[in-house]
C-alpha positions, 0 to 999 in steps of 0.5 A, a space after each residue: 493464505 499461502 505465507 512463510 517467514 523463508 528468505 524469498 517470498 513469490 507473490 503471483 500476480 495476473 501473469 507474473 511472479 514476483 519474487 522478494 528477497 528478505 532479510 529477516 535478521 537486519 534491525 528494520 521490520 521493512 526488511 521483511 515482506 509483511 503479509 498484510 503487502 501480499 492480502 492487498 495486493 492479490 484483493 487488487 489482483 481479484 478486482 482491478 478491472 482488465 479492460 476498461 468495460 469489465 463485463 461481469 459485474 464488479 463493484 470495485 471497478 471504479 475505485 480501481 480504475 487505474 487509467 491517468 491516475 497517481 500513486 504512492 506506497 507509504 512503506 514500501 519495505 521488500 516493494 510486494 506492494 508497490 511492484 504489484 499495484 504497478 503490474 496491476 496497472 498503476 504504472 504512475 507510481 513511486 515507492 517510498 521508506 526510509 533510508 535504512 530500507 532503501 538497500 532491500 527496496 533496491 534490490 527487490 525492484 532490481 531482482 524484479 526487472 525482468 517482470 516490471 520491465 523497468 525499475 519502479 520510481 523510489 524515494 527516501 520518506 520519513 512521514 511528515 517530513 513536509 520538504 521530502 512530501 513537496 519534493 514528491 509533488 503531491 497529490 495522489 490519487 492512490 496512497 497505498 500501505 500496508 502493514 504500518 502501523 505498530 509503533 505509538 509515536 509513528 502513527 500522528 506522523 503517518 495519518 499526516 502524511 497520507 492526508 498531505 499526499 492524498 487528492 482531494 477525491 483520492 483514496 488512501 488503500 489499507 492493509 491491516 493488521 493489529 500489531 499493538 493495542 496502543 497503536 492501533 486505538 490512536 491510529 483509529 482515532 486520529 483516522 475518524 477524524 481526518 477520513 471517511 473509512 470503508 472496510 472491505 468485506 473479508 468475502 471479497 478478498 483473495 480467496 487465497 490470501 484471506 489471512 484471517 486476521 488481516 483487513 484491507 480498507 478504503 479511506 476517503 477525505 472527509 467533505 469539509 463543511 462550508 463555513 456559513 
């Protein structure tokens, strides 16, 4: 996978080049582009079905069926993620992270005008901040995130908040990677509980950005068992 830690990122996408402006020496991990956002992106890229009847077959044609759908992006950071899910046709979009990041989120979306055509929707989240979820008007069909979860005490908040924004027949897309043990084992198991969960084979992603430690997943609303 072609990755650097360089101030600016460029992530091809279809026919377009975004380009991401980093600043790796703030206090914030959403100042920098993470590789997960870039391994999720280009797995979309590879599967999202350019017409509506692709005529090779893809078993990912549905899930990424983008037409008169919502989407969201849970960390946003530099907005790899979000600018290249909406060139990949998820144009009903908005990208959301806290308020410190939203100066580099601004600037990224603002230095990719010329590709996007316009500046992507964005809103200040700190998950589980009901207020700031109704004001989004949920639901999503499209929780889209990558790269966020590292820190124990942020991970209850998160599942929580992907649950409260995800459509009933929604789905939460994941890039993955493991940055801390105690993290990673909570995240998990608050996961199982709340959501069916499906991990993509690493042969299907991106040929050139199968980082080998990365996975994406797809997450689905367990089916509530009716009450007797």
């Amino acid at each position: 996978m072609k990755f650097t830690d360089s101030p600016v990122i460029e992530l091809p996408v279809r026919n377009s080049l975004i380009s991401l402006q980093q600043d790796n020496g703030s206090m914030h991990v959403g100042t920098s582009v993470w590789p997960c956002s870039l391994v999720l992106v280009k797995f979309i890229d590879r599967w999202a079905p350019p017409t509506p009847n692709p005529i090779d077959p893809n078993p990912y044609s549905q899930l990424l069926d983008f037409r008169n759908k919502r989407g969201i992006e849970l960390g946003a950071g530099c907005g790899a993620g979000g600018m290249g899910f909406y060139l990949l046709g998820l144009t009903d979009l908005v990208l959301t992270d806290i308020a410190p990041v939203m100066p580099a989120l601004k600037h990224n979306l603002k230095r990719n005008k010329p590709v996007l055509s316009k500046t992507l929707k964005h809103s200040i989240l700190y998950w589980n901040n009901l207020d700031q979820i109704n004001s989004l008007k949920p639901p999503f069909h499209y929780v889209i995130a990558a790269d966020v979860v590292y820190i124990e005490e942020t991970v209850g908040p998160l599942v929580s908040t992907m649950d409260a924004l995800m459509a009933d027949d929604g789905v939460v897309l994941l890039g993955y990677q493991l940055r801390d043990p105690e993290a990673d084992k909570l995240f998990w198991e608050l996961c199982d509980k709340t959501f069916d969960i499906e991990k993509v084979p690493h042969e299907d992603l991106h040929p050139d950005y199968a980082y080998e430690e990365t996975s994406v997943y797809v997450f689905r609303k367990k089916k509530k068992k009716e009450e007797s």
